[in-house]
C-alpha positions, 0 to 999 in steps of 0.5 A, spaced: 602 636 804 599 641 801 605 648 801 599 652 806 601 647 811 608 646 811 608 654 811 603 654 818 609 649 821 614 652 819 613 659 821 611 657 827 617 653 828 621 660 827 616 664 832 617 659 838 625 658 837 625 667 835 622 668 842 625 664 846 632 666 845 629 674 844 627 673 851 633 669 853 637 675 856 633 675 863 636 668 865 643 671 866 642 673 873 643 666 877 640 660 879 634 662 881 632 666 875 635 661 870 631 655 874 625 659 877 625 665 872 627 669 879 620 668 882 618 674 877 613 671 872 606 671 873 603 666 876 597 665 870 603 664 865 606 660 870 599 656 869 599 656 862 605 654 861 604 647 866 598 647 861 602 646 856 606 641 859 601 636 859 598 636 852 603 632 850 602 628 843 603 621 845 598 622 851 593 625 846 594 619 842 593 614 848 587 618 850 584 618 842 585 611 842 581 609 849 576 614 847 575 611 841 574 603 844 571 604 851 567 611 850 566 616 855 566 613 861 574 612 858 576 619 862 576 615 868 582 612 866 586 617 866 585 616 874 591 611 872 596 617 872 593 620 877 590 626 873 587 628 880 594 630 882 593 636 880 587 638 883 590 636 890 596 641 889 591 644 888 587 645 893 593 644 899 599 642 896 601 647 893 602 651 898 605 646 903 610 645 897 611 654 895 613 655 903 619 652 902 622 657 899 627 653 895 629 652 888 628 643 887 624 638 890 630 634 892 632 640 895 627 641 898 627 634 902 632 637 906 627 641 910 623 635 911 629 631 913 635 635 915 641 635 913 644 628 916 646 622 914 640 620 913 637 627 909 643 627 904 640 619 904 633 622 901 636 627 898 640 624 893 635 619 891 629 624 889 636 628 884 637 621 882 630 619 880 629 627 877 636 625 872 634 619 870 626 620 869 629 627 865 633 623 860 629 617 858 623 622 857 628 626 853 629 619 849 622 618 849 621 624 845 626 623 840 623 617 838 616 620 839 618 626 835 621 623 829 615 618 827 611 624 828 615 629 825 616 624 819 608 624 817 607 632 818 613 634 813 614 631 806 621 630 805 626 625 806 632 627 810 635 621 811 642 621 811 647 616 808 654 614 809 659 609 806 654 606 802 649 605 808 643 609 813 647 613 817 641 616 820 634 615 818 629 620 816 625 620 822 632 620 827 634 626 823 628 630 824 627 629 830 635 631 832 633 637 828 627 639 832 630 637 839 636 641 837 632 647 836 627 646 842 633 646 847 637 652 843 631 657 846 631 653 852 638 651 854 640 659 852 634 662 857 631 657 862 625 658 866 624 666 862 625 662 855 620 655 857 614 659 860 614 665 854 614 660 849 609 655 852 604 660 853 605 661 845 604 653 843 598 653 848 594 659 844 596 655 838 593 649 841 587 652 844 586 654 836 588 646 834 582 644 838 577 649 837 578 648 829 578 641 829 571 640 834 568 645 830 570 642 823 568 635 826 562 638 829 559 641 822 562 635 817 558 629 821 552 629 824 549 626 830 545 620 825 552 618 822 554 618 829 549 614 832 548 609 827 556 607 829 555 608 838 551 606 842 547 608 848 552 604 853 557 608 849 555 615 851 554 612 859 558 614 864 555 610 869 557 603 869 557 596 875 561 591 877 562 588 870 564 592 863 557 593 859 557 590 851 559 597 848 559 596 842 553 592 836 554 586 834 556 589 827 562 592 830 564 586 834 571 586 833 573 592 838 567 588 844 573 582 843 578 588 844 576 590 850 575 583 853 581 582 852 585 588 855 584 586 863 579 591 864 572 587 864 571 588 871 570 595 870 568 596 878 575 593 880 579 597 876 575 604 878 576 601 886 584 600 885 585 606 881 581 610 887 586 607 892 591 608 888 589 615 886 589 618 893 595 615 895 599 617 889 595 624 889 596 625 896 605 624 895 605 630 891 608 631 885 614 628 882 620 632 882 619 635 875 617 640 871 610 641 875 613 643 881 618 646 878 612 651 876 610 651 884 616 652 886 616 659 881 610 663 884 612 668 887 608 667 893 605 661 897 597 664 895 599 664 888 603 658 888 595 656 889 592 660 883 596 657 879 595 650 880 587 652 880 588 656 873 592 649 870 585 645 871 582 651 869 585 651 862 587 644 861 582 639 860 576 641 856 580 645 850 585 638 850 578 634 849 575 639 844 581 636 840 581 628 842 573 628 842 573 632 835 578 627 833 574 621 835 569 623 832 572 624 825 575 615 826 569 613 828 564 615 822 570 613 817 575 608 820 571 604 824 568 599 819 575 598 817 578 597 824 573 592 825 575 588 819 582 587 822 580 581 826 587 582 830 586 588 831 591 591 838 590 597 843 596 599 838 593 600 832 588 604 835 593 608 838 595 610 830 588 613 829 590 620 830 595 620 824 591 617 820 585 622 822 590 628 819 592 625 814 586 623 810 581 627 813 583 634 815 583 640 810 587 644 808 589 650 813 586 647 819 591 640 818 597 646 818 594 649 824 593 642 827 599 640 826 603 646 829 599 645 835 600 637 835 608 640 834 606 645 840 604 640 844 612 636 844 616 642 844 613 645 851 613 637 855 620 637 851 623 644 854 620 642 860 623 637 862 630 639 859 630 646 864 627 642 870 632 636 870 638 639 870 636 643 876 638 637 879 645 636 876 647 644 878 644 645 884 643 638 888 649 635 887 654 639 883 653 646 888 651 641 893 657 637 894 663 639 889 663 647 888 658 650 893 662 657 892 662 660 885 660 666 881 653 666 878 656 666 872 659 660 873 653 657 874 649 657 869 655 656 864 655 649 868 647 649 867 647 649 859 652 644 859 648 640 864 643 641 859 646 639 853 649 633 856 643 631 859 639 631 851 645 628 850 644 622 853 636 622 851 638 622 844 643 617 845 638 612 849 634 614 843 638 611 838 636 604 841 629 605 839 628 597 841 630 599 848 627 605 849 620 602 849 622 598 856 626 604 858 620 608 858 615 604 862 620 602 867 621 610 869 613 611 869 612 604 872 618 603 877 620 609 878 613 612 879 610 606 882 616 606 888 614 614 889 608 614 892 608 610 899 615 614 901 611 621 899 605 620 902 608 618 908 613 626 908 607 630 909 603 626 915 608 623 919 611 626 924 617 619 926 618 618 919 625 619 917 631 620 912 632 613 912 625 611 912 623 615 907 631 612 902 629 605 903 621 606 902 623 609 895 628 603 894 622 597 897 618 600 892 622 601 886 625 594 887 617 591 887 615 595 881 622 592 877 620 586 878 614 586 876 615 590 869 620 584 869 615 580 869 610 583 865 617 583 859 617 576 860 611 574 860 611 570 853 617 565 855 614 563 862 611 556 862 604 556 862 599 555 869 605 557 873 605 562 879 609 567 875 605 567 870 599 568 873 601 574 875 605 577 869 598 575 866 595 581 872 594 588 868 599 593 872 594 596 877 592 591 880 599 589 882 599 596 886 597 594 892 603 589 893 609 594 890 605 599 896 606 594 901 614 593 900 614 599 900 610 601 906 615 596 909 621 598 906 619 605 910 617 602 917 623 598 917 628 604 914 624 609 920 623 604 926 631 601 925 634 608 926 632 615 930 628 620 929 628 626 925 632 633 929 626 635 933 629 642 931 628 640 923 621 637 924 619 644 929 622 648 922 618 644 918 612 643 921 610 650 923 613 653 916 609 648 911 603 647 917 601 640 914 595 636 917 597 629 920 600 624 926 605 630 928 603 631 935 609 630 938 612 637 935 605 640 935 606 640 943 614 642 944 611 649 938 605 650 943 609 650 950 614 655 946 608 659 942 601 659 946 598 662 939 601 657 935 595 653 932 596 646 928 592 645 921 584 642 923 583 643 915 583 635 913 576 635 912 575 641 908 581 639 904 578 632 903 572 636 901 574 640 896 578 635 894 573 630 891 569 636 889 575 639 885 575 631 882 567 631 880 569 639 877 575 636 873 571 630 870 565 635 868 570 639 864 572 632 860 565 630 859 562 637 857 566 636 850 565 630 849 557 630 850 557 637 846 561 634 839 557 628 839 550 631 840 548 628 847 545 635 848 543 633 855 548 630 857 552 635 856 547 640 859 548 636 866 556 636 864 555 645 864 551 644 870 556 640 874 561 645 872 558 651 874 555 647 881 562 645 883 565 653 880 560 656 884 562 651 891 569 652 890 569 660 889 567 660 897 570 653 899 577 654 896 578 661 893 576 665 898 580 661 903 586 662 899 585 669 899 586 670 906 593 666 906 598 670 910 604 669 906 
């Protein structure tokens, strides 16, 4: 790397960690403060910094890699996370979540299901799954990081002892940067995060527009054109997956048919099932609702999840369509020689892309932004997760009476322990991988039916809400297990079959277990308090299946009303998710020269802004806090 480079890195490094721990004095008020930045900070820099969150180096690569091999109708594959969760907090959730009034989402359970048996049982089981997602994300970034921090910088820091590798160059530099990102974020909390995450964010718009601007004036639309093809840049498609590449790149069609996703209109239809469900159960106790929760009030609670899809996607494709762009006219003639050719190796297009063809100056900022991108979902994590530890379970259940001070001083060290453990897991690189999918299949996968039914049924209990998480979470886990062993299980048996599946498909059957494991856990046991439900009913006025309660707070309150937005929220909803596709393809369409695609993508956009302003906005202005 040329030194112009390792400068901009290195200078960056020091900026984001010297503000960080500049600002850092604000946290020492008490829990609130250092976990919510005392619902004080601004709800734009609460969406820049949720923003920046979710520009994560190994999403990006992910992301590079599918739109390198499938085109643009490859943004529907971000559906699998879902990516529309966003705009369902959007567009309701937020406020539900924000007139809480509480610190976590565990925490905030306890409204929903009281403080019994029962909503103790909830309640633990949301902290345990937030501990444990944090600590294998944490050691899913030590690993990430050092193989990306490896390719950035040019020494080798590799650490011998008594004639062996104590640790290598890739574990030491990420030990180095996960040491300096959680300094700044243990020592000030939610202040610290949030004033850093709004730097790396400027720093990554900068990345973005420096890298499509640079792809956009190096290569032209001949040397695009004569690589894709029309189908390529068609975001329709039918039931079938269309050839999308010419017969000279062949390679990557066998690819494709080979990655279970040739029935293209099935999978869209699954990911729309999944999507709903998963988008409607809200988001996962983590950093995102974290930021919710942060607002200082329930309007801008929704400002600010607004503003996150706002900010978020076109300047995050600016990069990955700029980078693609940059693979396709020099490496795809090479990837299509390489006839074992895997999903994986597409993955590795980002680094070669900055290693070979990126300038110098623009590699030094681009790096500093890919940097950025880790650090921000990295302090994120390591300020929500502890939240847990402290406020849930320690405070909760062992010490609820201690001055603020001791508190915090338990939050650091919580803090600590729990990068710590991340680290340690980290160290295990073979088992972090299976670590990593577990969380986001089992854990994710067993979320959503639970979630789902918290905001819309008045009956569903504490206990329903325990065992319909532990049905999910057991129906997931064996299918992950299946899908490990898929190699060693005889060939024509049942088992294998299934293992043979992709992942969505499965969905409906891990759902299923555990809608039963709710039915069962709620029918098996009594109702909520009808004190707690009335509580939660008239304070977070969710639409559903509550008219039981809505009867009793009528007959005490003539003047109560119930919600009757349900349509209009759905509305606003598939509205918001047509917006936040056309802020993906507008990029994609301008940087590969498809002019009037990308001037329809500009007229969706503005369309769909125009409709929101009077559909949402307006009707967010009127909230009575």
């Amino acid at each position: 790397m040329n030194i112009i480079d390792v400068s901009i890195i290195l200078i960056y490094i020091v900026l984001s960690v010297g503000i960080g721990i500049w600002i850092s004095r604000k946290a020492s008020k008490g829990l609130d403060d250092y976990f919510l930045g005392g619902k004080s900070i601004k709800w734009y820099f609460l969406g820049l910094s949720n923003g920046s969150g979710m520009f994560d180096v190994s999403g990006t690569s992910w992301m590079i890699g599918v739109l390198f091999l499938y085109g643009v109708k490859s943004f529907m594959f971000m559906w699998l996370w879902p990516i529309w969760n966003q705009i369902f907090v959007m567009m309701f959730l937020a406020v539900w979540i924000r007139r809480s009034k509480v610190m976590t989402g565990s925490e905030w359970i306890l409204t929903r299901f009281g403080s019994d048996q029962a909503g103790k049982a909830s309640h633990i089981i949301v902290a345990i799954f937030a501990i444990i997602s944090t600590i294998g994300f944490i050691a899913y970034f030590f690993v990430g990081i050092g193989k990306f921090v490896t390719i950035i910088l040019p020494w080798d820091l590799t650490v011998h002892m008594n004639g062996g590798v104590f640790l290598t160059s890739e574990q030491a530099y990420a030990l180095l940067i996960i040491f300096l990102t959680t300094i700044y974020t243990v020592k000030g909390g939610m202040f610290s995060v949030v004033a850093t995450e709004v730097v790396q964010y400027i720093i990554m718009i900068v990345a973005g527009v420096l890298i499509a601007g640079y792809a956009f004036i190096n290569y032209t639309d001949i040397q695009i054109n004569s690589v894709i093809t029309p189908e390529w840049k068609n975001v329709f498609f039918g039931w079938e997956f269309e050839t999308q590449w010419s017969d000279k790149f062949e390679t990557f069609n066998r690819l494709i048919d080979t990655e279970g996703y040739k029935m293209f209109g099935a999978f869209i239809g699954m990911t729309l099932f999944k999507g709903f469900f998963a988008s409607v159960a809200g988001p996962t106790p983590s950093y995102d609702l974290q930021r919710v929760l942060s607002t200082k009030s329930v309007k801008e609670a929704a400002y600010m999840s607004g503003f996150t899809n706002l900010i978020l996607f076109i300047p995050r494709y600016l990069l990955i369509t700029g980078i693609v762009v940059i693979a396709l006219v020099n490496l795809a003639p090479e990837l299509n020689a390489n006839v074992n050719l895997t999903g994986a190796d597409l993955e590795l297009l980002m680094p070669k892309v900055v290693n070979l063809y990126i300038p110098v100056g623009i590699k030094g900022i681009l790096l500093a932004g890919l940097l950025a991108a880790f650090m921000s979902g990295f302090s994120a994590f390591v300020n929500a997760g502890p939240a847990y530890i402290v406020n849930d379970i320690y405070k909760k259940y062992f010490k609820p009476v201690a001055s603020n001070k001791h508190y915090i001083k338990v939050s650091q060290i919580s803090s600590f322990l729990v990068v710590g453990l991340g680290v340690f897991m980290g160290f295990f690189a073979d088992s972090i991988n299976s670590l990593t999918l577990w969380i986001t299949s089992a854990l994710y996968g067993g979320y959503v039916a639970a979630n789902f039914l918290k905001w819309i049924w008045w009956r569903f209990n504490g206990w329903g809400y325990f065992w319909g998480m532990v049905g999910g979470l057991i129906a997931a886990s064996l299918q992950f297990i299946l899908d490990q062993n898929k190699g060693n299980l005889t060939a024509g048996t049942f088992l294998h079959d299934l293992s043979q599946v992709p992942s969505i498909y499965l969905f409906p059957l891990i759902f299923g277990m555990s809608i039963l494991g709710c039915l069962l856990g709620t029918y098996l046991s009594k109702p909520t308090d009808m004190e707690v439900l009335k509580s939660f009913y008239s304070n977070v006025r969710p639409w559903g299946f509550w008219n039981p309660v809505y009867k009793q707070l009528k007959a005490e309150d003539q003047s109560f009303q119930k919600n009757n937005d349900f349509y209009l929220d759905m509305m606003n909803c598939v509205i918001g998710i047509i917006w936040q596709s056309s802020m993906i393809l507008l990029p994609i369409y301008f940087i590969i020269r498809d002019y009037p695609k990308a001037g329809v993508a500009l007229a969706v956009f503005l369309v769909t802004t125009t409709v929101l302003k009077f559909t949402w906005l307006d009707r967010v202005r009127k909230i009575e806090e």
